[in-house]
DRENDRENLO-704966 format. One record per residue (C-alpha): chain; residue number from 1; x, y, z. Coordinates in pm, whole numbers, plus 50000, padded with zeros to 5 digits. Layout:
DRENDRENLO-704966
<cadena->A&num->NUM&c1->X&c2->Y&c3->Z>
...
***
This chain:
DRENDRENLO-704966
<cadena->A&num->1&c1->48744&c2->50287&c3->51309>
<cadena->A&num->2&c1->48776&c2->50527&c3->50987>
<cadena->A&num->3&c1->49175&c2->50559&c3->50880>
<cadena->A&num->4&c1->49153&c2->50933&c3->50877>
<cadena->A&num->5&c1->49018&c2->50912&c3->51259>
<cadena->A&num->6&c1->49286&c2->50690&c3->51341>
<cadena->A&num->7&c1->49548&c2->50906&c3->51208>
<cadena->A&num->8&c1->49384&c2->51236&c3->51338>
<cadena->A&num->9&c1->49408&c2->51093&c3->51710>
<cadena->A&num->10&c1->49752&c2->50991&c3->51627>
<cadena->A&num->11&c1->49853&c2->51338&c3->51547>
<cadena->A&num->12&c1->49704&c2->51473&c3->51840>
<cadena->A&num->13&c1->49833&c2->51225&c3->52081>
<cadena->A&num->14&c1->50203&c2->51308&c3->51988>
<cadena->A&num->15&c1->50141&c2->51689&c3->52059>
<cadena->A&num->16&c1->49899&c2->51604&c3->52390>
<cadena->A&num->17&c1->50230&c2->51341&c3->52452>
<cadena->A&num->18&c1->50497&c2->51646&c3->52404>
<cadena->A&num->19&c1->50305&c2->51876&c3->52545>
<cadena->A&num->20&c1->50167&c2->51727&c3->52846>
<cadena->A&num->21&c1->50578&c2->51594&c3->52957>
<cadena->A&num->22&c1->50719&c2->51947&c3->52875>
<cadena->A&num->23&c1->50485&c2->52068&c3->53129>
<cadena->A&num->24&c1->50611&c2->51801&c3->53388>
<cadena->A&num->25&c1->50978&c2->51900&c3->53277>
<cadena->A&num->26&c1->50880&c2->52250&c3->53384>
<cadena->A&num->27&c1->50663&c2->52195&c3->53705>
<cadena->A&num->28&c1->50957&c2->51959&c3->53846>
<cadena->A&num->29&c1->51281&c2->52150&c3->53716>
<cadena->A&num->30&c1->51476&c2->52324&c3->53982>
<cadena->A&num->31&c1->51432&c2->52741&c3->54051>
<cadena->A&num->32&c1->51797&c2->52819&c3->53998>
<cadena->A&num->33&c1->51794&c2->52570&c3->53654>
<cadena->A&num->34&c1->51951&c2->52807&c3->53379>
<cadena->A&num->35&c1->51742&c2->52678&c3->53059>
<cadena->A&num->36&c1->51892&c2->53011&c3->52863>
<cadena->A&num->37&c1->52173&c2->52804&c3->52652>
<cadena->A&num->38&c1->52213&c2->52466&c3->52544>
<cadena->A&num->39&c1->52515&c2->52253&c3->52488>
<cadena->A&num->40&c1->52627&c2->52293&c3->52091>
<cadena->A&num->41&c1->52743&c2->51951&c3->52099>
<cadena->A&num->42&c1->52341&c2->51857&c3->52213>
<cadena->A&num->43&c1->52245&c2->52081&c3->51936>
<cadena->A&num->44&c1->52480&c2->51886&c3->51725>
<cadena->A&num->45&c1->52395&c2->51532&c3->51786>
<cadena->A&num->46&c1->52011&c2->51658&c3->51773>
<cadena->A&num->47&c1->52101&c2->51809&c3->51408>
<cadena->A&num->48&c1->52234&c2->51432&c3->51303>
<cadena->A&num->49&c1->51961&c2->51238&c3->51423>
<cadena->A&num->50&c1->51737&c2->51446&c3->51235>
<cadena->A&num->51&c1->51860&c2->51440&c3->50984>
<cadena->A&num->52&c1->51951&c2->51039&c3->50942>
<cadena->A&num->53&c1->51599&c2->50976&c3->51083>
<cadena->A&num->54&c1->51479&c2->51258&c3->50773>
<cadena->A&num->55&c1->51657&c2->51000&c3->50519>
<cadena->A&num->56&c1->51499&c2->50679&c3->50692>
<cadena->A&num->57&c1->51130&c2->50791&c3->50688>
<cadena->A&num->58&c1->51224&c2->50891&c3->50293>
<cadena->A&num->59&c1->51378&c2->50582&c3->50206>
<cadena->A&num->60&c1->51043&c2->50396&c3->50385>
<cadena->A&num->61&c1->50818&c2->50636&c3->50194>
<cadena->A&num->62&c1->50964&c2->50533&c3->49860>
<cadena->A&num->63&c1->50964&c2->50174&c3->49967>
<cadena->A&num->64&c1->50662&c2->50142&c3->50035>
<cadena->A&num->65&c1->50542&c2->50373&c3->49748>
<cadena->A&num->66&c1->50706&c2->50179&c3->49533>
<cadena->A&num->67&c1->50513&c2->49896&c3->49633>
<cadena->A&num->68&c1->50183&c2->50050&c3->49601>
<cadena->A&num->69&c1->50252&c2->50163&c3->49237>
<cadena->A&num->70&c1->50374&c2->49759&c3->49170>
<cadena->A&num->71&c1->50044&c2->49657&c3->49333>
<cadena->A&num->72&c1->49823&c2->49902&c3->49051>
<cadena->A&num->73&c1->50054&c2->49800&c3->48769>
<cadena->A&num->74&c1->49940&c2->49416&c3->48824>
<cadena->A&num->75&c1->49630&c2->49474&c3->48852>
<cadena->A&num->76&c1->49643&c2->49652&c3->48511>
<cadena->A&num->77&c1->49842&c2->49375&c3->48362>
<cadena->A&num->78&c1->49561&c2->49113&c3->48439>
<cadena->A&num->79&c1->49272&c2->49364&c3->48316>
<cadena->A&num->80&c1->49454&c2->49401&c3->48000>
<cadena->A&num->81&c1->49542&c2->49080&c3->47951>
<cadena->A&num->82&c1->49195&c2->48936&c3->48010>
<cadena->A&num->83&c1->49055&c2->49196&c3->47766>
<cadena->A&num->84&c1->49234&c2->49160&c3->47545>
<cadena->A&num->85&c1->49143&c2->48746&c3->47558>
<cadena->A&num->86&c1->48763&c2->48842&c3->47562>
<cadena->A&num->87&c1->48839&c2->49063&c3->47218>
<cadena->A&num->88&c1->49098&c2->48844&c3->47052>
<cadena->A&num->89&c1->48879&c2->48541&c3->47107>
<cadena->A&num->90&c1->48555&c2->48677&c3->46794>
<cadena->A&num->91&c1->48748&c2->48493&c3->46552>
<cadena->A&num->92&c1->48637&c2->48170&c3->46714>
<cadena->A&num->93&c1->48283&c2->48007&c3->46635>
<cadena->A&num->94&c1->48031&c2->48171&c3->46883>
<cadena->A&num->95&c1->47992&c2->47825&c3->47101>
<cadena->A&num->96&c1->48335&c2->47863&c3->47185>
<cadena->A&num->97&c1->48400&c2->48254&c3->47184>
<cadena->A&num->98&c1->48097&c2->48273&c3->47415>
<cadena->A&num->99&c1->48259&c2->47992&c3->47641>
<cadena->A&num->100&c1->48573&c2->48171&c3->47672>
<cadena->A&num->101&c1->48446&c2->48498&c3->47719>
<cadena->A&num->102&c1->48160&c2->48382&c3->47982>
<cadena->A&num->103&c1->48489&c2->48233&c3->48174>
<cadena->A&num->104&c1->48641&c2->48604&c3->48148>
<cadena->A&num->105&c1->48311&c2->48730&c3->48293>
<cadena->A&num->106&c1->48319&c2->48513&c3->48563>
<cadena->A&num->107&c1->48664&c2->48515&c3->48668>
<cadena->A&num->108&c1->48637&c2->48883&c3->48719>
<cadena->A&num->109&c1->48344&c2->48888&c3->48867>
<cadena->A&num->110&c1->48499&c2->48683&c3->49120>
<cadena->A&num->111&c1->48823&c2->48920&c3->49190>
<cadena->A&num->112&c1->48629&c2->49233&c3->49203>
<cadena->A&num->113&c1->48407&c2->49067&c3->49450>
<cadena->A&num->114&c1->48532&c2->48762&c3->49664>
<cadena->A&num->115&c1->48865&c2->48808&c3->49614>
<cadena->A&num->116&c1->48889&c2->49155&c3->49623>
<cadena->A&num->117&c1->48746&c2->49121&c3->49971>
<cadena->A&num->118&c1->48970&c2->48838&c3->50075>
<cadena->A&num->119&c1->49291&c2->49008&c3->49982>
<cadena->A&num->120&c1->49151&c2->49343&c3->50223>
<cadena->A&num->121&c1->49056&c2->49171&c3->50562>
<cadena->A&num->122&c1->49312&c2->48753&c3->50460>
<cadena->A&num->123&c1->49593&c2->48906&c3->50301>
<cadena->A&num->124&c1->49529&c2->48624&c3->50017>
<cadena->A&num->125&c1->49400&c2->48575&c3->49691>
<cadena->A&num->126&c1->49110&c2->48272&c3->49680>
<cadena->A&num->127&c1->49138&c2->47923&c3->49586>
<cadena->A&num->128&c1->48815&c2->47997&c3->49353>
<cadena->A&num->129&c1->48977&c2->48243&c3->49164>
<cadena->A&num->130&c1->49273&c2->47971&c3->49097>
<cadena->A&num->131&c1->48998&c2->47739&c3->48924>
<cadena->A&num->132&c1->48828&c2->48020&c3->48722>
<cadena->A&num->133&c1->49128&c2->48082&c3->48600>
<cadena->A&num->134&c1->49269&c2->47717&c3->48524>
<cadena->A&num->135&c1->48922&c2->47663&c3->48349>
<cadena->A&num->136&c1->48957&c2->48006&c3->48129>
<cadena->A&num->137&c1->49256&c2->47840&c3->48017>
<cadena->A&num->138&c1->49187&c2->47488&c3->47980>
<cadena->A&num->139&c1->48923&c2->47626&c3->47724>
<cadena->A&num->140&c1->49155&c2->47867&c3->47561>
<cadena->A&num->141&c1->49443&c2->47561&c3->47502>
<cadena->A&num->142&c1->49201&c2->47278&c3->47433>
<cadena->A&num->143&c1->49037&c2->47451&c3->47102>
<cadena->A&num->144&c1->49160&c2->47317&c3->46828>
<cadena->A&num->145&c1->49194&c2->47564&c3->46526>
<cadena->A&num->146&c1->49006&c2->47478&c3->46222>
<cadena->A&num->147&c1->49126&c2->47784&c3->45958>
<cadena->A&num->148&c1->49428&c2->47965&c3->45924>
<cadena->A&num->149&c1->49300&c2->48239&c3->46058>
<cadena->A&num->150&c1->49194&c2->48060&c3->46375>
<cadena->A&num->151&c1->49537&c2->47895&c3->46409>
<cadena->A&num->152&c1->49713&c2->48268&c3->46379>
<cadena->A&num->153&c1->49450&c2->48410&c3->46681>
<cadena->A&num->154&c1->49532&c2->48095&c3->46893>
<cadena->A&num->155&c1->49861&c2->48130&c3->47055>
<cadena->A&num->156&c1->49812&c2->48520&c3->47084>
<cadena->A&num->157&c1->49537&c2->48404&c3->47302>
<cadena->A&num->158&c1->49735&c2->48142&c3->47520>
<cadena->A&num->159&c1->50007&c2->48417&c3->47553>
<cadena->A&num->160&c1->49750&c2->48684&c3->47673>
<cadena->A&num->161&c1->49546&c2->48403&c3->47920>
<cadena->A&num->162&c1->49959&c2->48336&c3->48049>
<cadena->A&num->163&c1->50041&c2->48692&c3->48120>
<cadena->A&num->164&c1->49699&c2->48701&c3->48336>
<cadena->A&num->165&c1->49846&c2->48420&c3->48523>
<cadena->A&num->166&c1->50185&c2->48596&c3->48560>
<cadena->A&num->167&c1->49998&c2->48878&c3->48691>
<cadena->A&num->168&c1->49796&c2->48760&c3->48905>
<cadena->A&num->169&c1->50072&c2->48545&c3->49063>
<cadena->A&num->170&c1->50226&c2->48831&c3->49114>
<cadena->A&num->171&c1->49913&c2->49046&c3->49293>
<cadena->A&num->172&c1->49908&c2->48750&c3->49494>
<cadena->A&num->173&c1->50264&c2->48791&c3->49616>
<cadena->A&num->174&c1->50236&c2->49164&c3->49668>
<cadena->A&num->175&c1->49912&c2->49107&c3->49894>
<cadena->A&num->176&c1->49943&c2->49191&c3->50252>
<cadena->A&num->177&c1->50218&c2->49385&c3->50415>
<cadena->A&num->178&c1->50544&c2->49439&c3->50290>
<cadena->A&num->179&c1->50772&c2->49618&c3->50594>
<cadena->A&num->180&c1->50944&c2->49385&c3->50800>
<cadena->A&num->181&c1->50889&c2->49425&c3->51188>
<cadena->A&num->182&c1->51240&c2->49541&c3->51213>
<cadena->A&num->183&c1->51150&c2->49796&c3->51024>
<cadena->A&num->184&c1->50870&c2->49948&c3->51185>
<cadena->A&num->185&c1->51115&c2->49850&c3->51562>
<cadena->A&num->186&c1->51332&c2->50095&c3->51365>
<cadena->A&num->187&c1->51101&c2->50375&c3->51288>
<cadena->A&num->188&c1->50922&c2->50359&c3->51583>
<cadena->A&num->189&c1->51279&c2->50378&c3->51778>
<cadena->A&num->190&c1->51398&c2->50636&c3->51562>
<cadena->A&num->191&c1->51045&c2->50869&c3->51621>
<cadena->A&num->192&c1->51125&c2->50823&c3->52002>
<cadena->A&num->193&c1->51476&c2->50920&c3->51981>
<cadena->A&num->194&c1->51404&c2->51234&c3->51750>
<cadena->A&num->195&c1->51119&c2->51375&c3->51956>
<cadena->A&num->196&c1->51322&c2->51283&c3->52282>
<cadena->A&num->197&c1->51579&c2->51520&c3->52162>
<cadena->A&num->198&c1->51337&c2->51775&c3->52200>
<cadena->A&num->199&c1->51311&c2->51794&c3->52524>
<cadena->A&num->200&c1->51700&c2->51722&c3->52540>
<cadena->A&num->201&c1->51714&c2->52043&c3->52395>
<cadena->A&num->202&c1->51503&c2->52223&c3->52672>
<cadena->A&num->203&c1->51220&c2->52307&c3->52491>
<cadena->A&num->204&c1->50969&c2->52427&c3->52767>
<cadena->A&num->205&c1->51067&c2->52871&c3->52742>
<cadena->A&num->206&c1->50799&c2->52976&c3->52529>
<cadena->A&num->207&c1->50449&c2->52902&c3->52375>
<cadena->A&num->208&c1->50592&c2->52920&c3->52041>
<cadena->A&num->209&c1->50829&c2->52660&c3->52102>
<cadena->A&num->210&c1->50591&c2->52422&c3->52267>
<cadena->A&num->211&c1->50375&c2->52447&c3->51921>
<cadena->A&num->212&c1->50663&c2->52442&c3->51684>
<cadena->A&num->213&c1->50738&c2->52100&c3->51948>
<cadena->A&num->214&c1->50426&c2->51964&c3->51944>
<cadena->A&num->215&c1->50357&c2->51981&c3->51511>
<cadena->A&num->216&c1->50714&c2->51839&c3->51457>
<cadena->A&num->217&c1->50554&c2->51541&c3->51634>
<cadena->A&num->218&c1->50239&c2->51527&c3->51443>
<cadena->A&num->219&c1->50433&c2->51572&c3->51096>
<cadena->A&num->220&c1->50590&c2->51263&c3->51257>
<cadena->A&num->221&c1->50316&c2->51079&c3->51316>
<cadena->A&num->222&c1->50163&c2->51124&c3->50991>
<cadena->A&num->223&c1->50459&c2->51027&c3->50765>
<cadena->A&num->224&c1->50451&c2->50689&c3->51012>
<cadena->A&num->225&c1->50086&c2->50675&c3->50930>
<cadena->A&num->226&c1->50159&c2->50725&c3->50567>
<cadena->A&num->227&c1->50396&c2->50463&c3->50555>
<cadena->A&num->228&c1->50152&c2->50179&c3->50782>
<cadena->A&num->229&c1->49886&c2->50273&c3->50506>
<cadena->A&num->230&c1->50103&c2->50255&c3->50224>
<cadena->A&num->231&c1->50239&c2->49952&c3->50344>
<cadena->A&num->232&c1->49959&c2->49692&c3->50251>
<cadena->A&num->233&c1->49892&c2->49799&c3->49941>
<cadena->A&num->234&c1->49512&c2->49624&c3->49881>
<cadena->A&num->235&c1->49358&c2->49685&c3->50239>
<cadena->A&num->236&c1->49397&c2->50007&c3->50365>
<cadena->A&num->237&c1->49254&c2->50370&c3->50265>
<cadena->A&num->238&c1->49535&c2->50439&c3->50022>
<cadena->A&num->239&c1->49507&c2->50085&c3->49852>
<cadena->A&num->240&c1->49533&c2->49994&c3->49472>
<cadena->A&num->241&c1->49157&c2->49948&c3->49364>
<cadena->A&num->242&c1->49021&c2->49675&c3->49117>
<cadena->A&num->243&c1->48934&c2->49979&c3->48885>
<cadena->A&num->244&c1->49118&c2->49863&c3->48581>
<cadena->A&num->245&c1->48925&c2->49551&c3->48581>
<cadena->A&num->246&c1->48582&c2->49756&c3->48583>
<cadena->A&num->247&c1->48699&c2->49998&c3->48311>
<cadena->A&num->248&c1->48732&c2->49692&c3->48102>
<cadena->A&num->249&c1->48440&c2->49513&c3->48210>
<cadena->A&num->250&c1->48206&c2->49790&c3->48307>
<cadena->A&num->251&c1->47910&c2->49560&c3->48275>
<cadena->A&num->252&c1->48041&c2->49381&c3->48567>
<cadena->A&num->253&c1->48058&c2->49721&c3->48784>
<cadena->A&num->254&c1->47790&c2->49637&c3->49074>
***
């Protein structure tokens, strides 16, 4: 099912939800019920839980935001890095400057691919990625310089092939979700207690205030929607792409 469907029937089952109990409310409330005031200290409380339940959907936004943005920046890291191996390496003879670039070629082949794939539906980076990587490097570390200017390119090189390791160790750790289920037990607690205020609050008098009712629940609904699609940040319709890898290796793209 597309994300944006999912989250449109999400939206509209909160207002059909707030809608369909104020209704109820109204049907079963008694003749002589006065609905014309409300208790300040009701009004109160309601005010508070807003407004902590305001700051915990923020603080989950940014969280998980923050995540996302972590996710793009190592997937930079390793496109850089690996570029910057395929353009460091010309000093080498061509044998060996083909070798290491044609291990380049197909390591990212593989993660825009395979792995790519692996990491939406697993949650996990792939075991052949690991050994397209270990043999990019065993090639880069093996060479033995022969000039001075060979000798000067080659730790440069082992540096750059290291900090594509780091970063991909570190893709690797960032893949799959990132909110703990106590968490979402608290947002999706929090969401019930907020919109259960409304009706605490007697909202069933007018039209106006059944609509105002019913999009305060959708905006909820969305920024929970937000946060479930921010919160894996490789899988889902808001995920970090493998674009830096193709704008470096566009001869890979397809």
């Amino acid at each position: 099912m597309p994300e944006w469907l999912v989250l449109t029937l999400a939206m509209l089952a909160a207002c059909v939800v707030v809608v369909v109990i104020t209704l109820l409310r109204h049907r079963r409330a008694a003749d002589d019920e006065d609905t014309s005031e409300t208790p300040d200290v009701i009004e109160y409380m309601t005010m508070w839980i807003g407004v902590v339940y305001a700051i915990v959907l923020g603080l989950a936004i940014a969280g998980v935001w923050e995540g996302r943005s972590a996710a793009e920046e190592h997937v930079r890291a390793e496109a850089v890095a690996l570029h910057e191996v395929t353009e460091r390496v010309r000093v080498y003879p061509a044998e060996v400057r083909d070798r290491i670039r044609d291990d380049v070629n197909a390591y990212v082949g593989h993660v825009v691919t395979a792995e790519w794939r692996a990491m939406a539906d697993d949650g996990e980076v792939t075991g052949r990625g690991t050994e397209l990587l270990d043999r990019l490097r065993q090639d880069v570390t093996d060479y033995e310089p022969r000039t001075d200017f060979e000798a000067q390119a080659y730790q440069p090189l082992v540096d750059q092939v290291a900090a594509a390791d780091e970063a991909r160790s570190a893709r690797a750790e960032s893949t799959g979700e990132t909110m703990p289920g106590v968490v979402w037990f608290g947002l999706i607690a929090g969401a019930v207690i907020t919109i259960g205020m409304i009706f605490a609050l007697q909202i069933r008098r007018t039209a106006r205030e059944m609509v105002l009712a019913g999009l305060f629940s959708a905006l909820i609904a969305f920024l929970l929607f937000l946060i479930w699609d921010f919160d894996s940040p490789y899988s889902r319709g808001l995920a970090a792409s493998a674009d830096p890898f193709l704008r470096f290796f566009p001869h890979l793209d397809g």
